[in-house]
N, CA, C and O of each residue as an XYZ file, in Angstrom:
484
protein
N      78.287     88.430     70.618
C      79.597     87.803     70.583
C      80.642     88.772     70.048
O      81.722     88.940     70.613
N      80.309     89.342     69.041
C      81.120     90.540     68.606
C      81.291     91.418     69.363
O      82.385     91.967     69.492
N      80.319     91.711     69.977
C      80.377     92.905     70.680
C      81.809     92.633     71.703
O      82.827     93.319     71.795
N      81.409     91.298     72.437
C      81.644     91.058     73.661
C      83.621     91.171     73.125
O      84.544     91.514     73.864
N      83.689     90.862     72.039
C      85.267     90.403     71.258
C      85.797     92.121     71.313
O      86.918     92.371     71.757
N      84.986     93.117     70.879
C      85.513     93.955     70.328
C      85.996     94.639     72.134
O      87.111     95.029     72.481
N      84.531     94.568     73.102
C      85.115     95.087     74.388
C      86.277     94.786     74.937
O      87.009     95.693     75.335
N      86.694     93.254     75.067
C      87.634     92.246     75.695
C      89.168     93.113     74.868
O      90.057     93.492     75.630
N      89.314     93.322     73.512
C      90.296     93.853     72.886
C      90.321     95.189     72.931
O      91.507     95.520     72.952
N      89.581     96.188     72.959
C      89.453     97.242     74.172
C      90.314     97.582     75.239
O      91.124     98.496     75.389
N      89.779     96.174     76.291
C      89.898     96.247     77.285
C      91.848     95.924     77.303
O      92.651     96.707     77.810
N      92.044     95.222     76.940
C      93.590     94.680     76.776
C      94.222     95.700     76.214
O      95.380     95.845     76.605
N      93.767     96.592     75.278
C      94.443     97.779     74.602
C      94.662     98.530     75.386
O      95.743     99.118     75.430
N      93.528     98.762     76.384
C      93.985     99.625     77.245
C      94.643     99.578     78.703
O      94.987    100.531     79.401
N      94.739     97.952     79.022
C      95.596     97.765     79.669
C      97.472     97.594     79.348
O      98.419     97.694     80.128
N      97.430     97.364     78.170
C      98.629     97.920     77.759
C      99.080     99.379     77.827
O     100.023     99.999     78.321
N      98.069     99.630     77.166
C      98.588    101.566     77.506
C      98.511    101.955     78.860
O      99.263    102.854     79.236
N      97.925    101.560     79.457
C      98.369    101.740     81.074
C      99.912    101.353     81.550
O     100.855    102.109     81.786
N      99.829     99.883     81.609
C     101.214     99.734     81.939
C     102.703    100.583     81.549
O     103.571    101.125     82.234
N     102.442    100.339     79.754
C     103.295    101.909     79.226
C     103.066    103.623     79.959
O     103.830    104.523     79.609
N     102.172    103.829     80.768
C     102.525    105.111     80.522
C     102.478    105.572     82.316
O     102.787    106.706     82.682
N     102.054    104.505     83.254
C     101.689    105.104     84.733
C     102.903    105.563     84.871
O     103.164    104.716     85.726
N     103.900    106.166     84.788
C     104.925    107.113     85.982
C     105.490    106.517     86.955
O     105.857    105.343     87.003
N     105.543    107.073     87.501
C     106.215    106.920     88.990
C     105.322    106.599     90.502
O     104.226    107.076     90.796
N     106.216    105.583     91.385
C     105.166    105.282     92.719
C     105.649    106.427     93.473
O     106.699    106.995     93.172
N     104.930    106.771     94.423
C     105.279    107.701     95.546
C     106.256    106.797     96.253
O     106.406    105.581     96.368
N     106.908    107.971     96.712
C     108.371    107.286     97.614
C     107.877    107.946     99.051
O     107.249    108.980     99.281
N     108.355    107.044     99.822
C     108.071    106.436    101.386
C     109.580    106.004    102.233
O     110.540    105.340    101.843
N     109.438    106.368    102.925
C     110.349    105.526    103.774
C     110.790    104.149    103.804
O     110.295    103.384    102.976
N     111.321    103.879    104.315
C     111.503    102.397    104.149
C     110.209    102.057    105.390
O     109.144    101.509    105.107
N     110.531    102.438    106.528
C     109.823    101.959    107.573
C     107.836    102.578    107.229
O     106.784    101.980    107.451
N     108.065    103.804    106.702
C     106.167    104.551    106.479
C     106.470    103.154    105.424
O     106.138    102.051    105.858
N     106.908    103.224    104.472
C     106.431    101.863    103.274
C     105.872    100.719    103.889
O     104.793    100.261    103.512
N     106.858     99.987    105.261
C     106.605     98.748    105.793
C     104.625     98.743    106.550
O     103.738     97.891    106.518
N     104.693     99.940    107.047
C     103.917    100.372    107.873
C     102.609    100.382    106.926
O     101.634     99.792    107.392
N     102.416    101.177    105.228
C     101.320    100.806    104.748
C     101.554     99.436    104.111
O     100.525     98.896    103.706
N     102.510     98.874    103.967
C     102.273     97.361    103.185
C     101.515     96.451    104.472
O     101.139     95.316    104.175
N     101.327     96.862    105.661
C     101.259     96.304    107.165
C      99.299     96.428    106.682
O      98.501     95.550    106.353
N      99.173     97.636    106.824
C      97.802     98.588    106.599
C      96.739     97.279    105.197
O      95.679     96.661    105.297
N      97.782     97.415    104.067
C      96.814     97.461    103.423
C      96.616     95.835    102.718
O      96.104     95.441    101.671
N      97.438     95.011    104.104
C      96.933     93.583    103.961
C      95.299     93.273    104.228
O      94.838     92.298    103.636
N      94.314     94.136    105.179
C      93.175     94.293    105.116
C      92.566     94.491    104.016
O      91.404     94.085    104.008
N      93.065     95.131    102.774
C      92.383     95.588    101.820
C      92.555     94.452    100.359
O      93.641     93.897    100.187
N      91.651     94.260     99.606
C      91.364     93.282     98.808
C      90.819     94.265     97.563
O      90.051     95.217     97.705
N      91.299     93.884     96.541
C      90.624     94.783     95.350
C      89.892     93.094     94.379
O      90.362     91.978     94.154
N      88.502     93.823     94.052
C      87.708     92.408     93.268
C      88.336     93.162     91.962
O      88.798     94.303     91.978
N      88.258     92.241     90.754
C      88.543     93.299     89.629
C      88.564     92.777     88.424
O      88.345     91.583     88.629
N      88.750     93.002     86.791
C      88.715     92.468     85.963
C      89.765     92.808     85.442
O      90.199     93.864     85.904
N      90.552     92.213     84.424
C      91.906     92.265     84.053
C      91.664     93.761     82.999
O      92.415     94.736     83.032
N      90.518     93.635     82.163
C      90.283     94.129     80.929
C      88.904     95.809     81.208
O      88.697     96.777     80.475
N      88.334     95.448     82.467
C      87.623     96.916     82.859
C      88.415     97.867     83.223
O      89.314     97.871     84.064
N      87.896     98.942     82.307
C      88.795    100.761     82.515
C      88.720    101.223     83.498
O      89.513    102.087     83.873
N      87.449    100.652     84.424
C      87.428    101.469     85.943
C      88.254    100.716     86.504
O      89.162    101.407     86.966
N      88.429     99.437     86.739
C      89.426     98.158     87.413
C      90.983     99.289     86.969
O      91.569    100.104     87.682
N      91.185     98.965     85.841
C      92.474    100.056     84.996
C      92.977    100.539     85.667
O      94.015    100.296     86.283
N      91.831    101.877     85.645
C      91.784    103.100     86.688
C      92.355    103.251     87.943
O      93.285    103.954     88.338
N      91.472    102.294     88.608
C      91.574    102.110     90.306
C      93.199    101.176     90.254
O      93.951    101.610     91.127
N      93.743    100.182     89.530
C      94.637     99.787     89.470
C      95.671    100.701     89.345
O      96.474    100.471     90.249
N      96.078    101.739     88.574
C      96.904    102.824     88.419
C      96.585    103.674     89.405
O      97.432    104.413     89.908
N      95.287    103.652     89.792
C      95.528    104.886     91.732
C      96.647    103.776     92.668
O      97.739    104.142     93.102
N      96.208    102.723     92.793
C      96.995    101.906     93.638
C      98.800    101.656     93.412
O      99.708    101.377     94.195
N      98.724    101.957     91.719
C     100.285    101.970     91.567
C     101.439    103.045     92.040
O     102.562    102.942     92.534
N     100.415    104.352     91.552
C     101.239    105.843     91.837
C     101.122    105.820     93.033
O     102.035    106.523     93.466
N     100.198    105.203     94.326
C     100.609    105.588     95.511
C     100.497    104.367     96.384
O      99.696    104.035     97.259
N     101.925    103.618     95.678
C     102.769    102.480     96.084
C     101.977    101.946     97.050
O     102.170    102.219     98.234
N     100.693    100.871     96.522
C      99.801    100.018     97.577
C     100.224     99.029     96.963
O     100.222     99.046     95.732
N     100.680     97.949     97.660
C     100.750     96.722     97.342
C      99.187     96.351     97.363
O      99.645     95.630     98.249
N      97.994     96.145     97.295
C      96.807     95.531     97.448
C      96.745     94.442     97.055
O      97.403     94.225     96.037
N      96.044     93.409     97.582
C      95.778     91.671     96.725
C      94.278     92.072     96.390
O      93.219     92.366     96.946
N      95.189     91.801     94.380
C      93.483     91.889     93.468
C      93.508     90.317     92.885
O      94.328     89.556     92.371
N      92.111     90.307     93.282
C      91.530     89.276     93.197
C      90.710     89.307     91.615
O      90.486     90.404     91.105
N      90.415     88.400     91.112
C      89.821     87.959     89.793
C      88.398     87.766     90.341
O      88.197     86.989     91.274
N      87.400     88.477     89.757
C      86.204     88.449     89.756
C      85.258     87.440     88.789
O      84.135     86.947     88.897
N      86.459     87.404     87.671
C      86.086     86.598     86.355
C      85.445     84.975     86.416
O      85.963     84.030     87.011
N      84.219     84.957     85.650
C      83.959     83.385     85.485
C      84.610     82.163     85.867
O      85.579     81.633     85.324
N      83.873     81.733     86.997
C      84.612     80.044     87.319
C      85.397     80.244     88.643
O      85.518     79.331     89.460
N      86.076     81.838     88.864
C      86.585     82.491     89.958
C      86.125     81.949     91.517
O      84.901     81.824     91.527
N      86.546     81.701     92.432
C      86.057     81.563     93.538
C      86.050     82.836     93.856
O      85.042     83.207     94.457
N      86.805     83.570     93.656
C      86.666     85.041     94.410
C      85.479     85.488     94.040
O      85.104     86.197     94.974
N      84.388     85.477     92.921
C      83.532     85.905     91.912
C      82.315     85.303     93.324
O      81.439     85.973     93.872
N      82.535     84.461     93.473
C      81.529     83.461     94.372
C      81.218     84.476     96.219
O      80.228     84.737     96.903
N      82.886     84.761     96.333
C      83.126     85.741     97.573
C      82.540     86.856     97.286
O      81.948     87.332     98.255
N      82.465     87.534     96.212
C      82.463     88.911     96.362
C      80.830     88.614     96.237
O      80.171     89.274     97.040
N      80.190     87.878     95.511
C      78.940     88.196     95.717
C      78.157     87.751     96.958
O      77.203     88.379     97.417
N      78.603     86.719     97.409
C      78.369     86.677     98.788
C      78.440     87.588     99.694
O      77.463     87.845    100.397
N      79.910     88.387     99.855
C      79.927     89.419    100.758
C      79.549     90.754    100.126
O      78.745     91.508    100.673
N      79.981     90.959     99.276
C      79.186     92.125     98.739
C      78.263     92.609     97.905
O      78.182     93.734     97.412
N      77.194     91.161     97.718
C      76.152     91.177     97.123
C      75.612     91.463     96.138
O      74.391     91.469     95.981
N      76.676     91.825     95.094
C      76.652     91.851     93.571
C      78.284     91.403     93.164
O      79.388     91.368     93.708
N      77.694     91.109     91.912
C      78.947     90.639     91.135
C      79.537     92.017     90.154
O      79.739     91.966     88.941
N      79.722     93.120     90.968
C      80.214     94.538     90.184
C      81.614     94.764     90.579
O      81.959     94.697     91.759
N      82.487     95.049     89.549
C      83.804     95.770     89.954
C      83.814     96.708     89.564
O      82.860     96.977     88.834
N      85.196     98.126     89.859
C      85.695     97.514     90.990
C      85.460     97.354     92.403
O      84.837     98.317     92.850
N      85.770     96.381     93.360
C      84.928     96.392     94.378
C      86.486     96.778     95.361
O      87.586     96.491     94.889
N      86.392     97.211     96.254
C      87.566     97.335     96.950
C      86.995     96.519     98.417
O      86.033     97.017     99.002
N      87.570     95.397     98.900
C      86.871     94.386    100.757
C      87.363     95.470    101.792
O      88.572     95.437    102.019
N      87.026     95.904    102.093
C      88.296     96.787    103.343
C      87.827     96.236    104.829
O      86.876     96.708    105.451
N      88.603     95.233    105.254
C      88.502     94.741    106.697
C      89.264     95.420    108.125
O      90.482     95.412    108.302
N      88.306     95.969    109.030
C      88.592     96.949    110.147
C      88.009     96.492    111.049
O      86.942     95.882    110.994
N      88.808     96.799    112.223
C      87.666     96.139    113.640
C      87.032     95.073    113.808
O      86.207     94.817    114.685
N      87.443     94.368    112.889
C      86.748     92.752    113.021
C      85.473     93.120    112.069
O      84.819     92.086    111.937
N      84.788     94.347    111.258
C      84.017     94.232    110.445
C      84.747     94.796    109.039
O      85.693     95.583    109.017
N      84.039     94.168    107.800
C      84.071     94.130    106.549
C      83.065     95.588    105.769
O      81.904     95.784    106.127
N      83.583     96.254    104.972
C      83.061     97.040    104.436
C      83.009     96.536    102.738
O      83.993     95.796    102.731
N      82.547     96.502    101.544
C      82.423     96.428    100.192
C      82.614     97.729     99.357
O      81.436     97.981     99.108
N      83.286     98.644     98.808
C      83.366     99.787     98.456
C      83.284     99.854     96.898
O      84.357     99.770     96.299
N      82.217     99.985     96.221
C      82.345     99.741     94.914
C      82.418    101.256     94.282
O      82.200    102.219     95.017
N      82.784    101.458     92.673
C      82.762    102.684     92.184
C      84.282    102.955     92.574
O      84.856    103.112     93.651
N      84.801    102.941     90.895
C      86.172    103.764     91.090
C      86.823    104.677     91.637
O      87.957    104.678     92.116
N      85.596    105.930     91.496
C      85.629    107.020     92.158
C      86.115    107.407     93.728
O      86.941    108.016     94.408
N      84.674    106.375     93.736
C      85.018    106.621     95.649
C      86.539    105.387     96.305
O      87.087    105.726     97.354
N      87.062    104.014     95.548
C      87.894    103.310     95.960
C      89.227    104.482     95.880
O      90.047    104.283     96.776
N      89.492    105.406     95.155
C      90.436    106.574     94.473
C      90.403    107.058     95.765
O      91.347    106.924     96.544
N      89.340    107.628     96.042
C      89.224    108.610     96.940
C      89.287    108.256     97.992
O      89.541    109.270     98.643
N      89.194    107.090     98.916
C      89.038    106.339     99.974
C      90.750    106.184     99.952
O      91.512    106.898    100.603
N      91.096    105.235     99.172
C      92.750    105.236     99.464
C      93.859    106.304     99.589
O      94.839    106.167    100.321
N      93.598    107.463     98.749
C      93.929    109.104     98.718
C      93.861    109.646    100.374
O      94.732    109.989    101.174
N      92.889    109.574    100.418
C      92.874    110.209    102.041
C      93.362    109.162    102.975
O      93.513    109.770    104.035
N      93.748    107.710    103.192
C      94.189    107.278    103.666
C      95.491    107.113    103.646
O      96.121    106.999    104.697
N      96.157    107.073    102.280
C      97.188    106.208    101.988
C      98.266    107.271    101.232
O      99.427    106.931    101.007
N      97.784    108.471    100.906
C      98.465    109.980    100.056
C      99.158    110.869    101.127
O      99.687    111.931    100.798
């Protein structure tokens, strides 16, 4: 229980210091902007308010101006219910990326960074 108190306040600490310190979004066109806000209605981020990799992957998505819909993974969540259904664990962050009429699950900060970078940079 302690433990779980001391992570959760952690986790909020360091979502504050995020918000204070991300910088600046990449600037776009008006029309390239319309064009990835178009793009990245396919894309779904699972996530936790208070995980550093969620954080993380949340501040890649800010500096390079993705609107993404993040979803709550958290207890009681229906999304929590989706993601393990479709992507077969209950791990964030998970990034849904829907193409061609099929669904991909992309978990690991690392690679969601790197996946949107080469797409979206």
């Amino acid at each position: 229980m302690l433990v779980k108190f001391i992570r959760n306040l952690l986790g909020v600490i360091i979502a504050i210091m995020d918000l204070a310190t991300r910088g600046t979004k990449l600037k776009r066109s008006l029309e390239k902007q319309q064009q990835v806000n178009d793009e990245v209605k396919s894309l779904a981020l699972y996530q936790f308010f208070a995980c550093p990799f969620c954080i993380k992957t949340r501040r890649a998505m800010y500096k390079l101006n993705l609107p993404i819909d993040k979803r709550s993974a958290s207890q009681g969540s229906p999304f929590r219910d989706e993601l393990l259904t479709g992507g077969g664990q209950v791990k964030v962050p998970c990034l849904r990326i829907e193409q061609d009429g099929k669904v991909e699950w992309l978990y690991d900060s690392t690679e969601i960074i790197r996946y949107l970078q080469t797409r979206f940079a």
